[in-house]
C-alpha positions in Angstrom: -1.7 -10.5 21.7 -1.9 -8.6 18.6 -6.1 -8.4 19.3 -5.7 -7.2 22.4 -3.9 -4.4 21.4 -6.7 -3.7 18.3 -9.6 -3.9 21.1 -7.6 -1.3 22.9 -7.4 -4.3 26.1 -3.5 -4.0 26.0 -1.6 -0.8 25.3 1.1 -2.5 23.5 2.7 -5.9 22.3 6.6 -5.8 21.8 8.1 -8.1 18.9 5.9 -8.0 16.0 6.0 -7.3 12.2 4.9 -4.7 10.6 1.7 -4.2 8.0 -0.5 -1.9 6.8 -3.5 -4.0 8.7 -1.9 -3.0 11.8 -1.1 0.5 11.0 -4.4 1.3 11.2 -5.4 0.1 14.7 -1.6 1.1 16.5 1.4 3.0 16.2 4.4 1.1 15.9 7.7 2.1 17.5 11.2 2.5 15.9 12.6 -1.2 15.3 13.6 -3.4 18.0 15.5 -6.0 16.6 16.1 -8.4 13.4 14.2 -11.5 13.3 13.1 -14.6 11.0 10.3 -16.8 11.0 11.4 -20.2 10.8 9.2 -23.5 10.1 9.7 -25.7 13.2 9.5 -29.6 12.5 9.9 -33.0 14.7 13.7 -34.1 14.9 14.6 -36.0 11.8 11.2 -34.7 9.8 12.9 -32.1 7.6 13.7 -34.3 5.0 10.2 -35.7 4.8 9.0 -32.6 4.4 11.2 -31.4 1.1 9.2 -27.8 0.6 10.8 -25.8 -1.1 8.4 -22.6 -0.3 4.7 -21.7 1.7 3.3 -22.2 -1.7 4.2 -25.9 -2.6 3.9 -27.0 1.2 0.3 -25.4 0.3 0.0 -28.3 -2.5 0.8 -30.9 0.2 -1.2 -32.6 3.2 1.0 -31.0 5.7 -0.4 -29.7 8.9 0.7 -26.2 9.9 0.0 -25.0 13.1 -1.1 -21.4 13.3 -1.9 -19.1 15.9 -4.6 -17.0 15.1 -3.9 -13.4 14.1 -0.4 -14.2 13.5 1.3 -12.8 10.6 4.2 -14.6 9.4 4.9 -13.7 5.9 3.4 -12.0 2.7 3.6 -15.0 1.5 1.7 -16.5 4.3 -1.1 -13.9 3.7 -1.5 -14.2 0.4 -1.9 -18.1 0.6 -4.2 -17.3 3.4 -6.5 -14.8 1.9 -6.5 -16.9 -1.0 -7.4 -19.7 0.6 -4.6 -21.7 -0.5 -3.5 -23.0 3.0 -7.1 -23.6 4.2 -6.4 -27.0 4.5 -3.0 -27.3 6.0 -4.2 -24.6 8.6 -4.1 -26.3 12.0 -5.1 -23.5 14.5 -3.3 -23.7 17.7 -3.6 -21.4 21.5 -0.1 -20.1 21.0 3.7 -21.5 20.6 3.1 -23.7 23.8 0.3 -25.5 22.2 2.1 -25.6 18.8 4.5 -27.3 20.7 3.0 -30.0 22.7 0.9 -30.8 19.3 3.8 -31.5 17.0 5.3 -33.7 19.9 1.9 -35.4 19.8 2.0 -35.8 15.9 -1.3 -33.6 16.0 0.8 -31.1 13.6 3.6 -31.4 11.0 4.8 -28.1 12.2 4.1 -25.0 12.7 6.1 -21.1 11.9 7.4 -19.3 15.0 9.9 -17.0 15.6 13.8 -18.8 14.9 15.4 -17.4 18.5 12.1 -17.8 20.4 11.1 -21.3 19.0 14.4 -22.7 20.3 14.7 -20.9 23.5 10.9 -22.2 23.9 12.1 -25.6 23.3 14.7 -25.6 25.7 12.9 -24.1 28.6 10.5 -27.0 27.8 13.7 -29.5 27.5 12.6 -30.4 24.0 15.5 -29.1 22.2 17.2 -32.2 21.1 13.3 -32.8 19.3 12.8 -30.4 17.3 14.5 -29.2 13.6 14.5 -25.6 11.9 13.3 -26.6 8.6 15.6 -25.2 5.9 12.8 -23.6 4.1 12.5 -20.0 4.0 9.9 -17.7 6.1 10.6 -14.6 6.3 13.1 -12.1 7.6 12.3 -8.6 8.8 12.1 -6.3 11.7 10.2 -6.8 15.2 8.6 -3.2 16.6 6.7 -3.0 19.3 2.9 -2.2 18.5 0.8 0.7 20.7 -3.1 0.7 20.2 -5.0 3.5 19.3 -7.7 2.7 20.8 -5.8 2.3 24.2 -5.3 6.1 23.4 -1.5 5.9 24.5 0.0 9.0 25.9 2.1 10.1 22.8 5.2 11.0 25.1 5.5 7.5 26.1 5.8 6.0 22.5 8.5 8.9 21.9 10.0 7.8 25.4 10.1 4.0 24.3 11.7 5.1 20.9 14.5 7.2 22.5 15.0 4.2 24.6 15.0 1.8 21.8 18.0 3.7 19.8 20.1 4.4 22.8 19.9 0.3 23.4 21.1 -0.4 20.2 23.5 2.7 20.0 25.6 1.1 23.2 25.1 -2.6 22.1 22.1 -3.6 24.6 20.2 -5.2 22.1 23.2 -6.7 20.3 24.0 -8.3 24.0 20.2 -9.7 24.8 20.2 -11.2 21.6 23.4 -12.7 21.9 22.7 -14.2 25.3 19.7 -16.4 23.9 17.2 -13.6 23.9 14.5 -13.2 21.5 
């Protein structure tokens, strides 16, 4: 998603983090919402898995998936840049396919978003399969990303923003959230 928006093919992705990679292909918008990135495990594998932190499950044989581009942590990136996590790396189509492979046992787990992963898993009926590992990710804020190259009309990003703030000013975003929304 995110590389659609660097090759100017999409005009914006909503719900990612922010870096200074992607500051310099888009524009991001005021923040949407709070969010963590949780490690998603089998039911029952948590314990198995007793990682403490990115860096020891780095020191491990564990099998993350990852979807390429994602960005899940600075911790993440600095493993992954240097080449810590190379072989626990796993590379996967998207949270679908991250999925299906750690209910095949083709994965140990893989990092998505906490309210997404489980409302994933429930739309798929795999809900009573699947753990949040207690381990922590990351927490931060999702924006919504507009490419550069796209060459977005400026007004619309300042529209979106004005939009944005008067949802959380009345409690819209509080109440999608709240009803299971991501």
């Amino acid at each position: 998603r995110v590389v659609l928006v660097q090759e100017g093919k999409a005009d914006a992705v909503v719900g990612v983090g922010r870096t200074v990679e992607r500051e310099a292909f888009g524009i991001f918008s005021q923040p949407i919402r709070a969010g963590r990135n949780v490690l998603i495990v089998r039911k029952g594998a948590a314990a198995k898995f007793a990682y403490q932190n990115l860096t020891t499950l780095a020191d491990s044989p564990f099998r993350l998936g990852v979807v390429s581009g994602s960005r899940y942590s600075q911790e993440f990136e600095n493993l992954t840049r240097s080449g810590a996590l190379a072989d626990n790396i796993i590379p996967v189509q998207n949270g679908e396919s991250a999925m299906a492979m750690l209910m095949r046992e083709r994965i140990d787990g893989f990092i998505d978003g906490y309210r997404v992963a489980l409302n994933r898993a429930a739309q798929l009926g795999l809900a009573d399969d699947i753990d949040v590992h207690p381990m922590f990710i990351n927490e931060d804020k999702a924006f919504a990303l507009f490419s550069r190259q796209a060459d977005v009309d400026p007004a619309i990003i300042t529209r979106f923003n004005a939009v944005i703030m008067g949802m959380d000013a009345d409690g819209t975003i509080t109440r999608i959230i709240s009803n299971d929304g991501s």
